[in-house]
C-alpha positions in Angstrom: 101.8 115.3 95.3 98.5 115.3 97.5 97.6 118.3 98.4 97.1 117.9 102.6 99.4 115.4 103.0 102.8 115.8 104.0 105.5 113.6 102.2 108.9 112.7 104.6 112.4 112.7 102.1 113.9 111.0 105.2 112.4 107.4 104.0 111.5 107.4 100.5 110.9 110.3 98.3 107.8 108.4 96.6 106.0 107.2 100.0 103.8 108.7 103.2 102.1 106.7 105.6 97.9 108.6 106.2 96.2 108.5 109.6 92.5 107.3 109.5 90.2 110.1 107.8 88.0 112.4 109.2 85.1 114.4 107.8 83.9 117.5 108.5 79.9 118.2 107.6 81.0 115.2 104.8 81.9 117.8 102.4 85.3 118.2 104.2 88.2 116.4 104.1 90.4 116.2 106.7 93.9 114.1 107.3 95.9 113.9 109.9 99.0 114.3 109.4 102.0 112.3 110.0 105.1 111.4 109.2 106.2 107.6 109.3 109.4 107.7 111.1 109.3 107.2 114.9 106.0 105.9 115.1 105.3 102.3 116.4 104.2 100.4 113.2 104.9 96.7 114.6 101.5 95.3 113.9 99.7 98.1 112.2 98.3 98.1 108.7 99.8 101.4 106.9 98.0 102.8 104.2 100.8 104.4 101.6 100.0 106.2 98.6 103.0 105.6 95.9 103.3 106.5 92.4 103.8 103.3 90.3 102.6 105.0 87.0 105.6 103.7 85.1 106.3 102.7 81.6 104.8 99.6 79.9 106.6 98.4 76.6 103.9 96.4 74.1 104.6 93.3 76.2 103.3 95.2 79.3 106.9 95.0 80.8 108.3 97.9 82.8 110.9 99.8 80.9 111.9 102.0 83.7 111.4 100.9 87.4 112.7 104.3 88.9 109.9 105.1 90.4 109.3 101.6 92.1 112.7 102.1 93.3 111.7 105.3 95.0 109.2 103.3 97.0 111.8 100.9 98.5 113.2 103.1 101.2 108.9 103.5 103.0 108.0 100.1 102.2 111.1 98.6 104.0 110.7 100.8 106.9 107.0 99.8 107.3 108.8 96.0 106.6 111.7 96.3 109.1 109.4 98.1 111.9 107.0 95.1 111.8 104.4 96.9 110.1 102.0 95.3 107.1 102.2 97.3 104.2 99.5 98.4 101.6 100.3 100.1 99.2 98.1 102.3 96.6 98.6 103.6 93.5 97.4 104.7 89.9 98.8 103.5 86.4 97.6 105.7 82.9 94.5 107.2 82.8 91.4 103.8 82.3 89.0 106.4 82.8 87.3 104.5 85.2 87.4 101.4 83.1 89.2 98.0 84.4 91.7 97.1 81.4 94.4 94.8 81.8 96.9 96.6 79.9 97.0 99.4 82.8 96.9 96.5 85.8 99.8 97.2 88.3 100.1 93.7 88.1 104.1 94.5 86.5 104.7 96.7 89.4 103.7 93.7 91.8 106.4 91.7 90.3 108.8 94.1 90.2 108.6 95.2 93.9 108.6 91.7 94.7 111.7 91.1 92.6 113.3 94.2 94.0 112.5 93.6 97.7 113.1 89.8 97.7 109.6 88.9 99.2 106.1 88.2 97.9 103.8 91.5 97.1 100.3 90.4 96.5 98.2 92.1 94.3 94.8 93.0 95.3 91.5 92.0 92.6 90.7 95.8 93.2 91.3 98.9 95.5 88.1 98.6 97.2 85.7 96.6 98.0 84.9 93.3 100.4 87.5 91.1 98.6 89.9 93.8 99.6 88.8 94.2 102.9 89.4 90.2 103.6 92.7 90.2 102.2 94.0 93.1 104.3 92.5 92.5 106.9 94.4 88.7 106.9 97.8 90.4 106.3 100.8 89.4 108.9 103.3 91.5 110.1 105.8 92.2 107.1 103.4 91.5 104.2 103.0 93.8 101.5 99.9 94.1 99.0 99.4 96.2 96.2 95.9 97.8 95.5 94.9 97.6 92.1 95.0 101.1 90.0 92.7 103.2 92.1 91.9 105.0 88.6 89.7 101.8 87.3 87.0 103.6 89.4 86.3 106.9 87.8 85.6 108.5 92.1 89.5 108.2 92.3 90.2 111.2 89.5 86.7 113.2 91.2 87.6 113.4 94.9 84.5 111.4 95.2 84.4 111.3 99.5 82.6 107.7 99.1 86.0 106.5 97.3 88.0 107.6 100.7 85.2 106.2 103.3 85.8 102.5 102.5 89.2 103.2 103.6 88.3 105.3 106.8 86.4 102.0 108.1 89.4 100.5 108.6 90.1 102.5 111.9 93.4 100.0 112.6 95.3 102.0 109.6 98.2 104.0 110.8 
């Protein structure tokens, strides 16, 4: 749980949808708060924190997807209501450090498998790379950040982390 946000057990126990940021004298934080159902996603880009920190075997393969399954019921909402999907998350603790063997790359596949469409996995969870690829989503699409721990700001409430997100004023 984040503390500030407000999570909705009508869609998905593991999914919220965030308003743009605000900052207050840059020190605080500020969210709107909202809850996904009722609101007019058809066209909007909907920033969703979910927790895809699930077991890897040696092979890297997911040995329990329960928590992916959680996520279903908020990302086919944001699907079925026309919105574009992206989807954040952290797996194990990199430190900071980019290592393949904590990629969400398995949790790509798996959501894809599960919801019977394409989920594209970002090359990061920031960045100008990442900015592109949202910004070139179409209505129903669904990506995947990357782990937002391979940058250590993720784990230190580092406000710079968040601001690459509030510059994308379209998010819902």
């Amino acid at each position: 749980m984040v503390p500030g946000l407000q999570y909705s057990s009508k869609v998905g126990s593991s999914g919220y949808a965030v308003k743009p940021f605000s900052f207050v004298d840059d020190q605080i934080l500020m969210n709107k708060k909202q809850f996904i159902e009722g609101l007019n996603l058809e066209g909007q880009r909907v920033l969703t924190r979910v927790d895809f920190n699930v077991p890897l075997n040696d092979e890297l393969n997911i040995t329990d997807n329960g928590r992916i399954k959680a996520a279903l019921p908020t990302v086919n909402y944001i699907i079925e209501n026309g919105g574009k999907a992206v989807l954040m998350s952290h797996l194990g603790r990199p430190g900071g450090e980019r290592s393949e063997s904590m990629s969400l790359k398995p949790a790509a596949v798996e959501l894809s498998r599960l919801l019977g469409q394409i989920v594209t996995l970002a090359p990061d969870c920031i960045g100008e790379e990442v900015k592109t690829l949202v910004n070139g989503m179409q209505n129903g699409d669904v990506v995947l950040l990357e782990n937002l721990r391979f940058h250590k700001a993720e784990t230190k409430n580092d406000l710079r982390f968040v601001k690459h997100w509030q510059k994308m004023e379209t998010f819902m």
